[in-house]
Rosetta silent file (secondary structure, phi, psi, omega in degrees, C-alpha in Angstrom):
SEQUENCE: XXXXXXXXXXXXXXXXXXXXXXXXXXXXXXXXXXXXXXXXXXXXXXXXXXXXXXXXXXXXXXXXXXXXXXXXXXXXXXXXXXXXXXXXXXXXXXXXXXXXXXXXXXXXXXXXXXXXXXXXXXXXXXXXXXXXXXXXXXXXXXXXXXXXXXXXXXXXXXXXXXXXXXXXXXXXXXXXXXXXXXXXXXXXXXXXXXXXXXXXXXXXXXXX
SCORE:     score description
SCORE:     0.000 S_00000001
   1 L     0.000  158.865 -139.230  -19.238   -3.826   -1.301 S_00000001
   2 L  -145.919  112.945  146.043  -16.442   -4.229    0.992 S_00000001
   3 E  -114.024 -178.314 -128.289  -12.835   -3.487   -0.131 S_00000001
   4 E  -126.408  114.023  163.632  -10.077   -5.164    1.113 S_00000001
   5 E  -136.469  135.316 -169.874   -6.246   -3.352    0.867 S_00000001
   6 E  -115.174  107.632  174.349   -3.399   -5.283    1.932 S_00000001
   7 L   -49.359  136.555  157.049    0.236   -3.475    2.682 S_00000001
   8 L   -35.402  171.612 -166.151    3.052   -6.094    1.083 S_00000001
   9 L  -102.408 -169.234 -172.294    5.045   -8.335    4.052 S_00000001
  10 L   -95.410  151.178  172.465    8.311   -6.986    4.561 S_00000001
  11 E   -98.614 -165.626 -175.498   11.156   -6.738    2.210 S_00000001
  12 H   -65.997  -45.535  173.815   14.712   -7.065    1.788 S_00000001
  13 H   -40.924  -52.584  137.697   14.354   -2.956    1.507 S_00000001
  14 H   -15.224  -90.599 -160.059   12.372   -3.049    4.592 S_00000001
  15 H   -60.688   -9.105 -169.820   14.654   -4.691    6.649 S_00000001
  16 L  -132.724   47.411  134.247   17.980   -2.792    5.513 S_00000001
  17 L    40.461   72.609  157.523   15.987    0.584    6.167 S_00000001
  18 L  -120.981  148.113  153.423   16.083    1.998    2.085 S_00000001
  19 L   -39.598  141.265  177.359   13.635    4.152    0.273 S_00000001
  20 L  -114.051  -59.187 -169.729   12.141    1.637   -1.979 S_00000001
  21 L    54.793 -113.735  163.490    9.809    3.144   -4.448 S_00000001
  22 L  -127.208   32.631  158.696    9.597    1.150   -7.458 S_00000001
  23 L   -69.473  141.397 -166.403   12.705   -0.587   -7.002 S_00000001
  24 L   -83.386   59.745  167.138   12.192   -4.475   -7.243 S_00000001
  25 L   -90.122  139.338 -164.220   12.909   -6.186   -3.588 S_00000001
  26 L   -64.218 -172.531  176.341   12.164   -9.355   -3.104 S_00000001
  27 E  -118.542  104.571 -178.770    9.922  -10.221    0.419 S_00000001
  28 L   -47.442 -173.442  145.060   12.467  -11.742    3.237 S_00000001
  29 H   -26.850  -63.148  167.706   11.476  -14.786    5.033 S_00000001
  30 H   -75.591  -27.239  143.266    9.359  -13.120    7.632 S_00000001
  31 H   -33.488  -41.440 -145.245    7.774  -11.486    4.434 S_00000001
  32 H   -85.930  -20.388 -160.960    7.109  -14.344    2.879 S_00000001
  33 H  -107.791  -13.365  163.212    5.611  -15.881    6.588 S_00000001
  34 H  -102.277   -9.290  151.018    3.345  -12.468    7.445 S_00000001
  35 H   -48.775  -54.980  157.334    2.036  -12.887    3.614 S_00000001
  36 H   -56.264  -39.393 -162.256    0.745  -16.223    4.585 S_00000001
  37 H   -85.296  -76.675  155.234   -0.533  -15.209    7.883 S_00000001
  38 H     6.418  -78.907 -162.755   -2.471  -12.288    6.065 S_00000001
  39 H   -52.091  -47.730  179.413   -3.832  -14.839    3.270 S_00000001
  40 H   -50.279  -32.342  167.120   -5.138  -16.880    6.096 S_00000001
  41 H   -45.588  -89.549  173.727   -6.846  -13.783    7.365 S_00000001
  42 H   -44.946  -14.504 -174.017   -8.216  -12.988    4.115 S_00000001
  43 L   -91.592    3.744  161.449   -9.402  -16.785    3.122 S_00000001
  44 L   -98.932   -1.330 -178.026  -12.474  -15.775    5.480 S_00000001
  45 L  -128.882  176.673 -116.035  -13.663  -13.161    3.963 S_00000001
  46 L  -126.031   51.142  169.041  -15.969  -13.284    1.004 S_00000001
  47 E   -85.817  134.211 -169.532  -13.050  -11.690   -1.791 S_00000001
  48 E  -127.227   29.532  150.299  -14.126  -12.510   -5.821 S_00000001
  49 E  -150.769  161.280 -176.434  -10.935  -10.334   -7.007 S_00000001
  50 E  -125.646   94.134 -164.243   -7.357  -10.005   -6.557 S_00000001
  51 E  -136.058  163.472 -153.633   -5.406   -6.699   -8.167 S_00000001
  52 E  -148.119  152.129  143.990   -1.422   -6.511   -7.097 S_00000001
  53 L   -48.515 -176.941  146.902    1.116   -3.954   -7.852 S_00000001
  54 L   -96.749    5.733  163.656    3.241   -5.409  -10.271 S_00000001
  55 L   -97.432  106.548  167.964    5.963   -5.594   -7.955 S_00000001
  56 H    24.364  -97.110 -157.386    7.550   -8.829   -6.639 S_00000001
  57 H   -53.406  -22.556  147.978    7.037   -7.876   -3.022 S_00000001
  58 H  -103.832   25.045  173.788    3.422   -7.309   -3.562 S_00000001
  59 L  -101.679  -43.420 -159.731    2.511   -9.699   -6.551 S_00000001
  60 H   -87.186    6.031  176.003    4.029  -12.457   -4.174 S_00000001
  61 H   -99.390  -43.909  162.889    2.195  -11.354   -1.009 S_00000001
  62 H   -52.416  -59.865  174.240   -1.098  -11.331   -3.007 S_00000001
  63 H   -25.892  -85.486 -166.167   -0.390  -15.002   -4.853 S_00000001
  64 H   -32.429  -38.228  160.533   -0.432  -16.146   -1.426 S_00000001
  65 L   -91.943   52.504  167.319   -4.550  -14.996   -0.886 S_00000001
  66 L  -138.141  -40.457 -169.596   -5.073  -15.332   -4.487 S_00000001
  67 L   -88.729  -39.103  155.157   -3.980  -19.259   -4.673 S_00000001
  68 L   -45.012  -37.994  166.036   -6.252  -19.749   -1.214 S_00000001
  69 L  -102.896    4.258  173.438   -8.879  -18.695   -2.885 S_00000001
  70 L    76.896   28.605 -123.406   -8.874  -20.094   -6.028 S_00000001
  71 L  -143.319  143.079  131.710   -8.302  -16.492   -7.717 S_00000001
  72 L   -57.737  155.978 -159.618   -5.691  -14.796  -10.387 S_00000001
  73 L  -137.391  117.020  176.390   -3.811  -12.297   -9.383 S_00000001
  74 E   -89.120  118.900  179.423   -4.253   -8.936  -11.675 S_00000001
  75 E   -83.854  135.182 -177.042   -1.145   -6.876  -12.207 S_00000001
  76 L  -129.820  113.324  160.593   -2.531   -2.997  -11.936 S_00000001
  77 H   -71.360    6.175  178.239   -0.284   -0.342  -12.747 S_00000001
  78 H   -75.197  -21.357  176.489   -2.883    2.153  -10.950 S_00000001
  79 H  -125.905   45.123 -178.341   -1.103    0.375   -7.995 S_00000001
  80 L   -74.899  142.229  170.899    2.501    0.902   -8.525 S_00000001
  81 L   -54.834  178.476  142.836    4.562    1.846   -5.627 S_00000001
  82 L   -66.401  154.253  164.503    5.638    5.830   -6.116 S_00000001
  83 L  -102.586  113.162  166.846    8.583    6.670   -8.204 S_00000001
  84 L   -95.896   35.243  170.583   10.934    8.187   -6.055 S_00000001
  85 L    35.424  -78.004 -177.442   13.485    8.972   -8.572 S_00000001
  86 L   -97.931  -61.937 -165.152   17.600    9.153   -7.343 S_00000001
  87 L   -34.156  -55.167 -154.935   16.049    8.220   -3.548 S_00000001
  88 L   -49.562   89.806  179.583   15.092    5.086   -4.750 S_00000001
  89 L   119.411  -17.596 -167.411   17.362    1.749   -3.872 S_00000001
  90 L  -110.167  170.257 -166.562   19.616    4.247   -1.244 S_00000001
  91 L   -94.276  151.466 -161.517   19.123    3.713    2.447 S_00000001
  92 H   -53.249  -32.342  166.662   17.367    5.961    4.259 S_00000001
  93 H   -64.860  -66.127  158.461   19.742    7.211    6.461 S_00000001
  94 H   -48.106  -82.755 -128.433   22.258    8.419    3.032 S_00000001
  95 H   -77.469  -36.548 -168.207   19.197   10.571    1.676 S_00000001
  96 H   -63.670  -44.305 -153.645   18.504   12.409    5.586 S_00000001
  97 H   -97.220  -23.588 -175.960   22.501   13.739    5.249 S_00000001
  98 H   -71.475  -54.042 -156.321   22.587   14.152    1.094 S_00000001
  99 L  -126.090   91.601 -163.454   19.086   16.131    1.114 S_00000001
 100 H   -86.400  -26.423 -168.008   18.400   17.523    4.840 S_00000001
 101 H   -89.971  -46.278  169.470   15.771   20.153    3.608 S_00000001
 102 H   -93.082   10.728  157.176   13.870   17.306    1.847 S_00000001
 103 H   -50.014  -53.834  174.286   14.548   15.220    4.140 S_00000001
 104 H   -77.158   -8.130  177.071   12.514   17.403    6.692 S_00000001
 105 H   -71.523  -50.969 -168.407    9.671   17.605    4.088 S_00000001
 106 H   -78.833  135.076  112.709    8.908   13.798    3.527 S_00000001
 107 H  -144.305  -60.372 -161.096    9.434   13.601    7.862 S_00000001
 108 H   -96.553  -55.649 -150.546    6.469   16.355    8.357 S_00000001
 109 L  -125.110   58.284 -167.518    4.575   17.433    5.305 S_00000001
 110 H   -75.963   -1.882  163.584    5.514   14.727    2.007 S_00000001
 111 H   -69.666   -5.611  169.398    2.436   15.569    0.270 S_00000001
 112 H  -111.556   40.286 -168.214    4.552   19.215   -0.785 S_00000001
 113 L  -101.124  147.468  175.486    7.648   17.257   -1.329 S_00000001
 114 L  -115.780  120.558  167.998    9.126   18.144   -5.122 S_00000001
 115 L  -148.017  149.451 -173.848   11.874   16.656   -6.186 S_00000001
 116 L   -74.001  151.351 -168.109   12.864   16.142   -9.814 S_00000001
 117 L    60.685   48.525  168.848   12.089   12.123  -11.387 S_00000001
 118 L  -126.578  130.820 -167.912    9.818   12.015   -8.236 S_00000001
 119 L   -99.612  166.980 -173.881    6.187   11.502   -8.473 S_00000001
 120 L  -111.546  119.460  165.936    3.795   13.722   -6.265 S_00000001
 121 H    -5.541  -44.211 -164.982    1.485   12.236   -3.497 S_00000001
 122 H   -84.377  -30.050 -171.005   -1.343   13.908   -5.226 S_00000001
 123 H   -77.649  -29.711 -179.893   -0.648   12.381   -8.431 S_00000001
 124 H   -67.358  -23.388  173.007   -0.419    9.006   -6.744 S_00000001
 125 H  -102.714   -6.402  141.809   -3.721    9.317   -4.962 S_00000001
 126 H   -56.476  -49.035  140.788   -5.428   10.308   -8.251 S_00000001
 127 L   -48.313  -23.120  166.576   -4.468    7.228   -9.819 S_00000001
 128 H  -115.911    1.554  163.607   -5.619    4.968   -7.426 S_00000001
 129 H   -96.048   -1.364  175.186   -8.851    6.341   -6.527 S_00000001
 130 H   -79.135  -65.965  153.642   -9.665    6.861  -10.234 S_00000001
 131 H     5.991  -61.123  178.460   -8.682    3.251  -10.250 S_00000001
 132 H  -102.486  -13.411  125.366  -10.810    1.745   -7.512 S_00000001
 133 H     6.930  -95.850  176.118  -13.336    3.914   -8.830 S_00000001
 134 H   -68.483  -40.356  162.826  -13.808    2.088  -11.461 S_00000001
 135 H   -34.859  -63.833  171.399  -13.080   -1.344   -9.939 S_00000001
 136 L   -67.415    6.667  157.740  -15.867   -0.906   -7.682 S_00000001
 137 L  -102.954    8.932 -158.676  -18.248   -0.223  -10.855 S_00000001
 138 L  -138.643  -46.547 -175.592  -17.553   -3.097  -12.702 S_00000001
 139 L   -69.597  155.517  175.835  -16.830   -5.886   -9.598 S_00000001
 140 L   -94.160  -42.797  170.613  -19.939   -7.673   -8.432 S_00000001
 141 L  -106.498 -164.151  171.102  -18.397   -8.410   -4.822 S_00000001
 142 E  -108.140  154.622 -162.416  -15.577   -7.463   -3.045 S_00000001
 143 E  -152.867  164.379 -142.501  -12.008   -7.476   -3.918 S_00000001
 144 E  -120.285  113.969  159.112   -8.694   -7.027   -2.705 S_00000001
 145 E   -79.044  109.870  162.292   -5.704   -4.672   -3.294 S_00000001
 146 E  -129.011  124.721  169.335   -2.226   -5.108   -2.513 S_00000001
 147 L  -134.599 -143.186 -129.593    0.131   -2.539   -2.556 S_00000001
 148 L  -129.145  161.407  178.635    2.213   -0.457   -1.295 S_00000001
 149 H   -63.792  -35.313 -176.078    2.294    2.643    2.026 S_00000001
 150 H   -78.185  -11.418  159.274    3.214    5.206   -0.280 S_00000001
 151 H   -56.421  -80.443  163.361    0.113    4.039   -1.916 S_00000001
 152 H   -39.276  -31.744 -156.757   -2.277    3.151    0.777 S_00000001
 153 H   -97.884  -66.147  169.538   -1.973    5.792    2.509 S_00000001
 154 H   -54.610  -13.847  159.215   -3.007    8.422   -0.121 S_00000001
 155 H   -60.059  -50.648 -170.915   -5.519    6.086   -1.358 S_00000001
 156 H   -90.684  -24.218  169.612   -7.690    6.017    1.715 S_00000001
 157 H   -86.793  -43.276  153.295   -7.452    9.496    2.443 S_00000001
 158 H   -53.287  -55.128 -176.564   -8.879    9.990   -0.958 S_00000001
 159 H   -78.675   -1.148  146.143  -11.499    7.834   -0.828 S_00000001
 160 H  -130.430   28.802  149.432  -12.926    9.129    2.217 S_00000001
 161 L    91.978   33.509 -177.654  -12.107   12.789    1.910 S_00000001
 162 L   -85.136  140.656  169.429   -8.998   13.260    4.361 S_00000001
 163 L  -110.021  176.710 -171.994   -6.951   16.744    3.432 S_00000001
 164 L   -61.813   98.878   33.639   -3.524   17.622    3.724 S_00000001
 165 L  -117.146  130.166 -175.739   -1.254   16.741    5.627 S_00000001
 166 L  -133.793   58.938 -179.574   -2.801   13.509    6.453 S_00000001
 167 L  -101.856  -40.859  171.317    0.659   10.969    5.400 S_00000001
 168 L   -88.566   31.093  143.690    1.611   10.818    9.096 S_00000001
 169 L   -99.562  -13.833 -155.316   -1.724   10.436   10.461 S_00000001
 170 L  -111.660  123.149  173.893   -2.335    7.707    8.712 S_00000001
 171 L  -116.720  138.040  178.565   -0.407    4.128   10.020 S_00000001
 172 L  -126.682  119.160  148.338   -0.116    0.981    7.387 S_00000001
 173 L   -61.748  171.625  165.018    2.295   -1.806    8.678 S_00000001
 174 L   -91.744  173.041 -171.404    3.328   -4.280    6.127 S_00000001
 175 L    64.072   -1.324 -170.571    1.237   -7.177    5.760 S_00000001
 176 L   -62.649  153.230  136.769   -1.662   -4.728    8.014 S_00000001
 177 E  -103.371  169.648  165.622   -4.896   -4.861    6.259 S_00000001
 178 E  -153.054  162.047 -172.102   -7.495   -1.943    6.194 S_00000001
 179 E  -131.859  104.443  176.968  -10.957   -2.022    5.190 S_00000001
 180 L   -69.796  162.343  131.621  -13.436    0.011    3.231 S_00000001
 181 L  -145.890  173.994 -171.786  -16.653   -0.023    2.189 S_00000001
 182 E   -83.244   90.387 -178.439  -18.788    0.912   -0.409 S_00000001
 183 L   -85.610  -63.967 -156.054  -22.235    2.908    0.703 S_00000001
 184 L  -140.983 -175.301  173.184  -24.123    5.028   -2.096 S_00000001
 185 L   -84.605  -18.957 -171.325  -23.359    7.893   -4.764 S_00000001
 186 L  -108.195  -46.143 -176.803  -23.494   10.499   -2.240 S_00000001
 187 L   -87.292    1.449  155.351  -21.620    9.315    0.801 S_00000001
 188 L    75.123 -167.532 -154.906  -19.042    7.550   -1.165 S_00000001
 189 E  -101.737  146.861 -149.300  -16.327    4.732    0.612 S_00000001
 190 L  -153.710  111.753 -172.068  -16.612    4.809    5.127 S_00000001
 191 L   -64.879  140.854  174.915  -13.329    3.826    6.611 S_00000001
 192 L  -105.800  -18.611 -154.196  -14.098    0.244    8.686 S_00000001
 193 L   147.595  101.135 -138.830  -10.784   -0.483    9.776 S_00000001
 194 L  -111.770  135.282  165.974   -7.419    0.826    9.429 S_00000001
 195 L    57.774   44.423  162.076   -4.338   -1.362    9.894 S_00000001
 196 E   -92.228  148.766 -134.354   -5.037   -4.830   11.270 S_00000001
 197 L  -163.556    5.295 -170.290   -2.442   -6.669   11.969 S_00000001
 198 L   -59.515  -16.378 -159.528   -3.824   -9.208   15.301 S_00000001
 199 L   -79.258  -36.805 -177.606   -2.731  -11.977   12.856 S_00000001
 200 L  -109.458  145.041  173.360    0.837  -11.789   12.564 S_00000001
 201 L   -54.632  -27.327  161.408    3.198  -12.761   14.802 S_00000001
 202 L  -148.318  133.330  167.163    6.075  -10.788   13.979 S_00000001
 203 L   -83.825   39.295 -132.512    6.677   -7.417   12.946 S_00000001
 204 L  -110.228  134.565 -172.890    8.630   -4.253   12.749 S_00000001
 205 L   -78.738  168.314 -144.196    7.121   -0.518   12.711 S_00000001
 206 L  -131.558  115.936  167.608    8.653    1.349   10.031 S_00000001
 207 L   -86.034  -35.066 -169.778    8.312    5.173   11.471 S_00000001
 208 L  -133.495    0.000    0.000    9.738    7.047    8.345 S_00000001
């Protein structure tokens, strides 16, 4: 069993450098054109499920492989963006000068960052590995996630047993796929490929 997780293309949040969380931005233009180039990607490989955040920029980045394939596209709250609480919606730049001390936390170590209305790393990668968990006990093939970095990234170091601090070791672009798979009961999910991305044509890395 093979899964498939797909970062969202980029959004208007992206591109005007804000914390996002689970604020609702749409997917700009070159979202909407490395979502296609993705689906095209993805319309080769041998996916029998679809599961999406429930948020715009990654329900409408899925649609695009989900409508390729002849497939629905399953809203999963196991694969909700983080809640970043106040941060959420302000650009990135405002939060390093409001909050400088937690500023330097999510920079080096954001798996200890606390903040109040803020959800914690660890709670976020417990939900989606309980999550694909089950999804991989119940699908017959392989299927496809798309969400989000603040997701991805603690997702895959849970499912193959990365510890702390592994948020910066870990690179997702949007639209990047990465690829698991499924061996046994004892060895668990064997990373295959982290962050490919030969498919689209334009890009911008997001460092923080």
């Amino acid at each position: 069993m093979l899964l498939y997780i797909l970062r969202h293309g980029e959004s208007e949040g992206n591109k005007d450098g804000k914390f996002r969380g689970r604020a609702d931005f749409p997917l700009t233009e070159k979202g909407l054109m490395q979502a296609d180039e993705a689906s095209l990607f993805l319309l080769k490989k041998e996916i029998t499920a679809v599961y999406s955040s429930p948020l715009k920029r990654a329900y409408d980045t899925a649609k695009k492989t989900a409508e390729k394939k002849n497939l629905e596209v399953v809203k999963d709250e196991s694969f909700n963006n983080i809640s970043l609480g106040e941060w959420e919606g302000k650009p990135k730049s405002e939060i390093k000068e409001r909050f400088p001390k937690e500023w330097d936390i999510w920079t080096t170590k954001p798996e200890y960052l606390e903040l109040e209305g803020m959800e914690k790393l660890d709670s976020v990668m417990k939900r989606s590995v309980e999550r694909v968990n089950q999804l991989s006990a119940q699908e017959v093939g392989d299927f496809l996630i798309v969400s989000h970095r603040a997701v991805i990234k603690p997702l895959i170091a849970g499912l193959i047993g990365i510890g702390k601090p592994y948020f910066w070791r870990l690179h997702i672009d949007t639209a990047a796929v990465s690829i698991l798979e499924k061996l046994d009961k004892e060895r668990g999910w064997m990373l295959k490929n982290l962050n490919v991305n030969h498919y689209l044509r334009s890009f911008d890395e997001e460092k923080f």
